[in-house]
N, CA, C and O atoms as a GROMACS GRO file, in nm:
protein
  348
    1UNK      N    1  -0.199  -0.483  -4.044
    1UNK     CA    2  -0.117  -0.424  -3.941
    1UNK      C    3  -0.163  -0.280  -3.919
    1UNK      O    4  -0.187  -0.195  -4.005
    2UNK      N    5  -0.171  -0.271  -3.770
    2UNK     CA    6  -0.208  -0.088  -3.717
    2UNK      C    7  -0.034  -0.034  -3.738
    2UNK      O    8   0.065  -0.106  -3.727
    3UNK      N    9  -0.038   0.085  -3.765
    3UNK     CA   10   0.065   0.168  -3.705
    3UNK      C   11   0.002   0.235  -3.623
    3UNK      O   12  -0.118   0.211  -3.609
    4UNK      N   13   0.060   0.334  -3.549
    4UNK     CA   14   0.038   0.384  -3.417
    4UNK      C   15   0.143   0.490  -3.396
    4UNK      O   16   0.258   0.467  -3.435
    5UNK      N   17   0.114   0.606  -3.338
    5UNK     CA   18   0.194   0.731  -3.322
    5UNK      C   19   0.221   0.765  -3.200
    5UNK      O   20   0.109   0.789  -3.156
    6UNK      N   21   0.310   0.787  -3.099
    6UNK     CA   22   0.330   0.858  -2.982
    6UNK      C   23   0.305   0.959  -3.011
    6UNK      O   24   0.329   0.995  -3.126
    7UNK      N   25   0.230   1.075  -2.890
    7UNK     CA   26   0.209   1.225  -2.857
    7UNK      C   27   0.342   1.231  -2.802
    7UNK      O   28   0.432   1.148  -2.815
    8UNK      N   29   0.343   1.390  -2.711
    8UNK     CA   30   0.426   1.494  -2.708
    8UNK      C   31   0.452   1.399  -2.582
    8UNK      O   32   0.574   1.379  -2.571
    9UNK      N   33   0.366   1.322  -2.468
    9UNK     CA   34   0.405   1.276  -2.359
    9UNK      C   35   0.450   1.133  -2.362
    9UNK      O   36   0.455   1.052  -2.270
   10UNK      N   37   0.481   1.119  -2.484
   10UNK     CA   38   0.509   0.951  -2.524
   10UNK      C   39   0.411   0.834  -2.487
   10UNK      O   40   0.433   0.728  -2.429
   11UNK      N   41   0.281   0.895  -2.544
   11UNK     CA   42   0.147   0.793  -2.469
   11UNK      C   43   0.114   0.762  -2.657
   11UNK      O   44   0.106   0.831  -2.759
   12UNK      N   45   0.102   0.624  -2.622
   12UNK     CA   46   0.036   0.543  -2.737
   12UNK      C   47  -0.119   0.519  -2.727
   12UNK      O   48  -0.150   0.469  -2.619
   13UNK      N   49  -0.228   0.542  -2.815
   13UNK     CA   50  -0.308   0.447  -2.828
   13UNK      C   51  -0.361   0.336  -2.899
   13UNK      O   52  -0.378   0.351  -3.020
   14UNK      N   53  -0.391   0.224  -2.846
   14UNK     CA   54  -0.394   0.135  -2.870
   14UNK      C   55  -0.539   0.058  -2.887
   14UNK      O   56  -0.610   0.024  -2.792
   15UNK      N   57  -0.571   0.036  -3.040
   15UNK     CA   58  -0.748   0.007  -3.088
   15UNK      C   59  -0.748  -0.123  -2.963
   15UNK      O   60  -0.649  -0.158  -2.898
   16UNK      N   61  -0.852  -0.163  -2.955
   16UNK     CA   62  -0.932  -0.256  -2.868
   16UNK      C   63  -0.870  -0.278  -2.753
   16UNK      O   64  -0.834  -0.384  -2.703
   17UNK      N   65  -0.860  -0.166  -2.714
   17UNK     CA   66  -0.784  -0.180  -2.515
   17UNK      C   67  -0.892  -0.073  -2.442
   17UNK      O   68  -0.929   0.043  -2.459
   18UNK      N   69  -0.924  -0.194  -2.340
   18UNK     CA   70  -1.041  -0.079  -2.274
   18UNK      C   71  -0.964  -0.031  -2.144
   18UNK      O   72  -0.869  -0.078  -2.083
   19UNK      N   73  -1.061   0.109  -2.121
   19UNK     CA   74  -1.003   0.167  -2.030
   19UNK      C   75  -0.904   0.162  -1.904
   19UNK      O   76  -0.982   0.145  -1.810
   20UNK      N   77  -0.778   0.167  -1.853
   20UNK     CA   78  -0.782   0.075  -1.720
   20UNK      C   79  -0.701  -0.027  -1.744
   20UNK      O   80  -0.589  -0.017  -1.695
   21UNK      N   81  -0.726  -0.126  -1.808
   21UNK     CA   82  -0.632  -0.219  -1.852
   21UNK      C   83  -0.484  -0.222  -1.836
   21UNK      O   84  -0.423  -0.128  -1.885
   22UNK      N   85  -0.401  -0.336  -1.760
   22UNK     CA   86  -0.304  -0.288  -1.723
   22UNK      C   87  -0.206  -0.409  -1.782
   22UNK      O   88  -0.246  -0.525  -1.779
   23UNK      N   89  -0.078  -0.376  -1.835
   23UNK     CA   90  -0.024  -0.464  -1.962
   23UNK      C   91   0.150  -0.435  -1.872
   23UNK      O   92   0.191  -0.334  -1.814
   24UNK      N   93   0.215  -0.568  -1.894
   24UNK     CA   94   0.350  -0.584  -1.823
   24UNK      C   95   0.401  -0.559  -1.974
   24UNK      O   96   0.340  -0.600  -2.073
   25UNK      N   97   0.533  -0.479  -1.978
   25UNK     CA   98   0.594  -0.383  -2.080
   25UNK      C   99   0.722  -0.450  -2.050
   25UNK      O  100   0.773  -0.438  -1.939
   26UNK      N  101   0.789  -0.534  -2.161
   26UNK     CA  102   0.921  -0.598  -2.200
   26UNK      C  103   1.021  -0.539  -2.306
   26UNK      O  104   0.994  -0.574  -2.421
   27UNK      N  105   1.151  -0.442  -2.290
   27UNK     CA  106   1.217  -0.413  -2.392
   27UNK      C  107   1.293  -0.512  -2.398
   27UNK      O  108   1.334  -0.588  -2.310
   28UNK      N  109   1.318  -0.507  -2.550
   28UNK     CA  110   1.395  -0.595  -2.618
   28UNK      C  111   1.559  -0.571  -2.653
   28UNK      O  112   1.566  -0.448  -2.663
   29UNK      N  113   1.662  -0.611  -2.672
   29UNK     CA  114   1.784  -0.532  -2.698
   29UNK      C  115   1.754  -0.497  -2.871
   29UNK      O  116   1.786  -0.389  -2.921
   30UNK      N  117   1.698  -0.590  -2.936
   30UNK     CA  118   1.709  -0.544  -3.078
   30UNK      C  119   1.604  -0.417  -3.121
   30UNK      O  120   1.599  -0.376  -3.237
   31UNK      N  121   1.478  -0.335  -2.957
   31UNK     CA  122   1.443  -0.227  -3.045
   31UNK      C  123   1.298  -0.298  -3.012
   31UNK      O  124   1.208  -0.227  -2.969
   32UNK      N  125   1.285  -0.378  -3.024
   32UNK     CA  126   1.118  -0.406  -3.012
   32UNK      C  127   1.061  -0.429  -2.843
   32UNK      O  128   1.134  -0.458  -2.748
   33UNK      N  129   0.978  -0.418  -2.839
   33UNK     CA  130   0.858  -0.449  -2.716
   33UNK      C  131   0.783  -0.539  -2.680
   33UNK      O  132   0.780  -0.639  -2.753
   34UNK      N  133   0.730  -0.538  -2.605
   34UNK     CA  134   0.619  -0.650  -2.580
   34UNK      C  135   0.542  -0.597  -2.439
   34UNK      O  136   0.569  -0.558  -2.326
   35UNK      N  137   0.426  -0.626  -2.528
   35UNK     CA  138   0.318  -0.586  -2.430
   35UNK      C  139   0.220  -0.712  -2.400
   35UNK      O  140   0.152  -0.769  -2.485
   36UNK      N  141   0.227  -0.742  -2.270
   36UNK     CA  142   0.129  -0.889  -2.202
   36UNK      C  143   0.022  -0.784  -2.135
   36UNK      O  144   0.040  -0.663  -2.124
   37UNK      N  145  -0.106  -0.866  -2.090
   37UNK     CA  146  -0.219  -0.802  -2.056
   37UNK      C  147  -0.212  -0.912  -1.935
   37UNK      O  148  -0.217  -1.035  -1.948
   38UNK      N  149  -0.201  -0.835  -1.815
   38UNK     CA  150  -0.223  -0.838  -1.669
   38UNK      C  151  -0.339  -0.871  -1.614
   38UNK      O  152  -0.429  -0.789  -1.628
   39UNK      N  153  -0.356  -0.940  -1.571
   39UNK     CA  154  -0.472  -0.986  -1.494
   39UNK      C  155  -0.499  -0.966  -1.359
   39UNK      O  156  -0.417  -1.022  -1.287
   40UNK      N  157  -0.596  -0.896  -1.293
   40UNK     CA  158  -0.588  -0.837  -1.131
   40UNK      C  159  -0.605  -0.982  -1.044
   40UNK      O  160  -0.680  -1.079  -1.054
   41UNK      N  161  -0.502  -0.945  -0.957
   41UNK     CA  162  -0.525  -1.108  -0.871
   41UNK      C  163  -0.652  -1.035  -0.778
   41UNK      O  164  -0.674  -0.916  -0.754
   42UNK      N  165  -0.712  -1.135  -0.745
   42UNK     CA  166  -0.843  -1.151  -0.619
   42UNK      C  167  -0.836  -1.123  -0.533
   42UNK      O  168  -0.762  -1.202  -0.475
   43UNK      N  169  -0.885  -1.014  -0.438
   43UNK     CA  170  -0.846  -0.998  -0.314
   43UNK      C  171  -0.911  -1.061  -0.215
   43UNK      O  172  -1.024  -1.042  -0.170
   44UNK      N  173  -0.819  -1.147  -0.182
   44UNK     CA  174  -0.887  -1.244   0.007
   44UNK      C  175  -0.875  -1.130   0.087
   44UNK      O  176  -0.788  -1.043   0.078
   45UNK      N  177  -1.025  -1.141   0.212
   45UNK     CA  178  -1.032  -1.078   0.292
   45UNK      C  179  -0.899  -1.097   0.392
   45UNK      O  180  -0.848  -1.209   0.400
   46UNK      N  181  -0.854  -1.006   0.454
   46UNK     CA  182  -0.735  -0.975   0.542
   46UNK      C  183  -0.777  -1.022   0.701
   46UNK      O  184  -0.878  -1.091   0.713
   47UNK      N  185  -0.718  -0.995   0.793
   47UNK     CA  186  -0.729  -0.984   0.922
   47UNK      C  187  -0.757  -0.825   0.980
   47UNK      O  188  -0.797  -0.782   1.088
   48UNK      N  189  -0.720  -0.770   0.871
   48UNK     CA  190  -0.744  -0.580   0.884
   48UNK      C  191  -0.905  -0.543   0.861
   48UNK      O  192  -0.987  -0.473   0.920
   49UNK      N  193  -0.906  -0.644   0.720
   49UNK     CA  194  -1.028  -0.592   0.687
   49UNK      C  195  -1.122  -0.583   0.722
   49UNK      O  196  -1.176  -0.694   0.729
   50UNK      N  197  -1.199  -0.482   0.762
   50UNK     CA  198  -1.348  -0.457   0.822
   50UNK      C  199  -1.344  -0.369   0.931
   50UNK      O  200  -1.445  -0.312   0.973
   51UNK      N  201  -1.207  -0.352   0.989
   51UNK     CA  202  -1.166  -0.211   1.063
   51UNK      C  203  -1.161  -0.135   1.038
   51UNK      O  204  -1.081  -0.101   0.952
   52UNK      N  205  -1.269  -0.031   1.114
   52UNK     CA  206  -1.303   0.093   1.084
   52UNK      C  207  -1.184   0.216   1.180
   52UNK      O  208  -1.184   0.215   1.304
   53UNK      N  209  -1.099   0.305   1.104
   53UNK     CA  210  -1.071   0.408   1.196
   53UNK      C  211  -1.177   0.458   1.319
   53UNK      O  212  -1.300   0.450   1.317
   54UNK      N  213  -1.085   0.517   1.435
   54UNK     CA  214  -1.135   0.535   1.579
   54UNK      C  215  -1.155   0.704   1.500
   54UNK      O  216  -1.055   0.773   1.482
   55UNK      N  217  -1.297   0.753   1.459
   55UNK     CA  218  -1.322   0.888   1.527
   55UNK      C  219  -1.233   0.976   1.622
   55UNK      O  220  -1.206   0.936   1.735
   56UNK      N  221  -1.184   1.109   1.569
   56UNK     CA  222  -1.068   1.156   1.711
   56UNK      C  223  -1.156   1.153   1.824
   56UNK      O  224  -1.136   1.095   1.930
   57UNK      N  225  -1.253   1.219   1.792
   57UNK     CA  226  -1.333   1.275   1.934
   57UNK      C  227  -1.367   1.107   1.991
   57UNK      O  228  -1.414   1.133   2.101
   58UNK      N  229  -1.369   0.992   1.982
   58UNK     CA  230  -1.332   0.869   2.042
   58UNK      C  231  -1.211   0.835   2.096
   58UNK      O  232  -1.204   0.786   2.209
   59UNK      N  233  -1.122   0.855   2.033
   59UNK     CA  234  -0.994   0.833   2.065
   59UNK      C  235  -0.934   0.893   2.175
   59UNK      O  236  -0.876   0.830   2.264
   60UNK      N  237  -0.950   1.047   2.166
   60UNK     CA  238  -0.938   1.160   2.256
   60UNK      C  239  -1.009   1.134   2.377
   60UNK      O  240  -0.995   1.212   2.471
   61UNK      N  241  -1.100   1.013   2.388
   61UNK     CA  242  -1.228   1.022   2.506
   61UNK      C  243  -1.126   0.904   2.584
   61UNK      O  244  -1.082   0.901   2.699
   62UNK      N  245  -1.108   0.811   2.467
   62UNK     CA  246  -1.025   0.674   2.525
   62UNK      C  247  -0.941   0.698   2.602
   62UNK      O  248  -0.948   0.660   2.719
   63UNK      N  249  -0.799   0.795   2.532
   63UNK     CA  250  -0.682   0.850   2.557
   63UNK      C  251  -0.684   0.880   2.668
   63UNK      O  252  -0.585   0.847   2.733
   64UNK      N  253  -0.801   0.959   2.746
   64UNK     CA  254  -0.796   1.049   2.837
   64UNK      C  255  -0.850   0.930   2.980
   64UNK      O  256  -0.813   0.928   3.098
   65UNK      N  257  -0.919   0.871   2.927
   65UNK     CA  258  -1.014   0.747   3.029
   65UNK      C  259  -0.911   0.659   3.074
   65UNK      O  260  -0.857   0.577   2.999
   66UNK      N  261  -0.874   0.678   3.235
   66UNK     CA  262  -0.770   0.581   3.322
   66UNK      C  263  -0.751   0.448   3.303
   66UNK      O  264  -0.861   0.395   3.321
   67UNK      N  265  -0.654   0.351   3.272
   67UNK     CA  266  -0.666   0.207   3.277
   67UNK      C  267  -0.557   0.200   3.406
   67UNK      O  268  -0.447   0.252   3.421
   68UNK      N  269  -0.631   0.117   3.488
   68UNK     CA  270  -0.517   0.139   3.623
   68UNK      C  271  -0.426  -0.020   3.542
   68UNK      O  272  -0.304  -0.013   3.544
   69UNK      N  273  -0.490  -0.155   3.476
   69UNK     CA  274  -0.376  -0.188   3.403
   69UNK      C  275  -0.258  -0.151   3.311
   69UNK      O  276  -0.159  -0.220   3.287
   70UNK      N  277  -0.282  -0.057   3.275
   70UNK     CA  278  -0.201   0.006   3.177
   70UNK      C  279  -0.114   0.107   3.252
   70UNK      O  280  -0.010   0.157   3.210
   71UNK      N  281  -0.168   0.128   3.360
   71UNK     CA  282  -0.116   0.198   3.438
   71UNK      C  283   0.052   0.126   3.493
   71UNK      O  284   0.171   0.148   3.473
   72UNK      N  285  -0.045   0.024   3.577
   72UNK     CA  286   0.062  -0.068   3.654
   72UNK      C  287   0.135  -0.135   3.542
   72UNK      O  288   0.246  -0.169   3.584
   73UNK      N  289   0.119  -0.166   3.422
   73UNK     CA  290   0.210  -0.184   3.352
   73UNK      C  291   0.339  -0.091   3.301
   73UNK      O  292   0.446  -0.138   3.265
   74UNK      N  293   0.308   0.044   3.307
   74UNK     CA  294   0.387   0.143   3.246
   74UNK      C  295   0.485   0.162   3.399
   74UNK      O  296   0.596   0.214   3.386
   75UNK      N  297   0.444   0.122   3.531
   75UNK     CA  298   0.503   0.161   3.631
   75UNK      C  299   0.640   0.059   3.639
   75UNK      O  300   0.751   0.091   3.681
   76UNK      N  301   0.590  -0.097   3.578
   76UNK     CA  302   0.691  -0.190   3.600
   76UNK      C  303   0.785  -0.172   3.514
   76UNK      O  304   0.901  -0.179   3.555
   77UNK      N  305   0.755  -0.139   3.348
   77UNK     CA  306   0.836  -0.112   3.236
   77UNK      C  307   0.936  -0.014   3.319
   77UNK      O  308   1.055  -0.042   3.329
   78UNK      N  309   0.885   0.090   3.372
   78UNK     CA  310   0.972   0.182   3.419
   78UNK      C  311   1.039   0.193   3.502
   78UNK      O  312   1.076   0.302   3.545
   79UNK      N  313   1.088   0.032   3.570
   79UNK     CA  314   1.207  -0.008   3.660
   79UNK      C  315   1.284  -0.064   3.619
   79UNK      O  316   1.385  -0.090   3.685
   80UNK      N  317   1.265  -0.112   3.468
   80UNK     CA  318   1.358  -0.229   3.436
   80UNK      C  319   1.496  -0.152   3.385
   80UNK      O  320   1.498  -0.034   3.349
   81UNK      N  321   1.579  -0.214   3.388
   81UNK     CA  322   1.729  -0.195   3.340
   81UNK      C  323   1.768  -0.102   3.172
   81UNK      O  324   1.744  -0.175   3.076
   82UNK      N  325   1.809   0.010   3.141
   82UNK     CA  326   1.792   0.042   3.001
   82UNK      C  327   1.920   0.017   2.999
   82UNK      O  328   2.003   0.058   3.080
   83UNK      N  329   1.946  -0.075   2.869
   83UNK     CA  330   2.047  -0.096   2.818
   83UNK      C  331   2.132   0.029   2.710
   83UNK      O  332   2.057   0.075   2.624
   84UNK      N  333   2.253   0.075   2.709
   84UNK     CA  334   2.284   0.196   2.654
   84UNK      C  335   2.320   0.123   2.471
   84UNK      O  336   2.366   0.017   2.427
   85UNK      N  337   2.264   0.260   2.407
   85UNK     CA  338   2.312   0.223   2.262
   85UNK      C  339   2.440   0.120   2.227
   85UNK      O  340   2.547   0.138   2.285
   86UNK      N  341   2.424   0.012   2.134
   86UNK     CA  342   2.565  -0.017   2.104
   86UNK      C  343   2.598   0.032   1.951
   86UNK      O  344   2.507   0.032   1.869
   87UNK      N  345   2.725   0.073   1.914
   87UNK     CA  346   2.779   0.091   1.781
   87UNK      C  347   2.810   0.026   1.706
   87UNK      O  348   2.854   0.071   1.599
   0.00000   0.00000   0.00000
């Protein structure tokens, strides 16, 4: 059996745990612990992934560049009926 000492910040170390390693931590009512060793799930590629942020000086070029659709869309939004807050 190891014993083992907490420091001043209540950090244990622990022989044959490599760096990084990440362990799900169970208290017990009678005083004891339990430490399980975590396993990283796999990451599947997303629908996000591979999108790159827009550059400002792109964005700023976009922003500024007319869409007469976007246009005529913002003109129709801006007839319709606004409904007032309810409580």
């Amino acid at each position: 059996m190891v014993t083992v000492k907490s420091d001043n910040k209540s950090r244990v170390r622990i022989p044959d745990i490599k760096p990084g390693q990440v362990f799900a931590f169970v208290a017990n009512a009678d005083g004891t612990f339990l430490l399980s060793p975590v396993k990283a799930i796999e990451h599947k590629p997303g629908i996000l992934d591979g999108l790159k942020p827009i550059p400002a000086k792109d964005a700023e070029k976009l922003y500024k560049t007319p869409n007469p659709e976007f246009d005529e869309l913002e003109h129709h939004c801006s007839r319709l009926p606004v409904r007032p807050p309810q409580d």
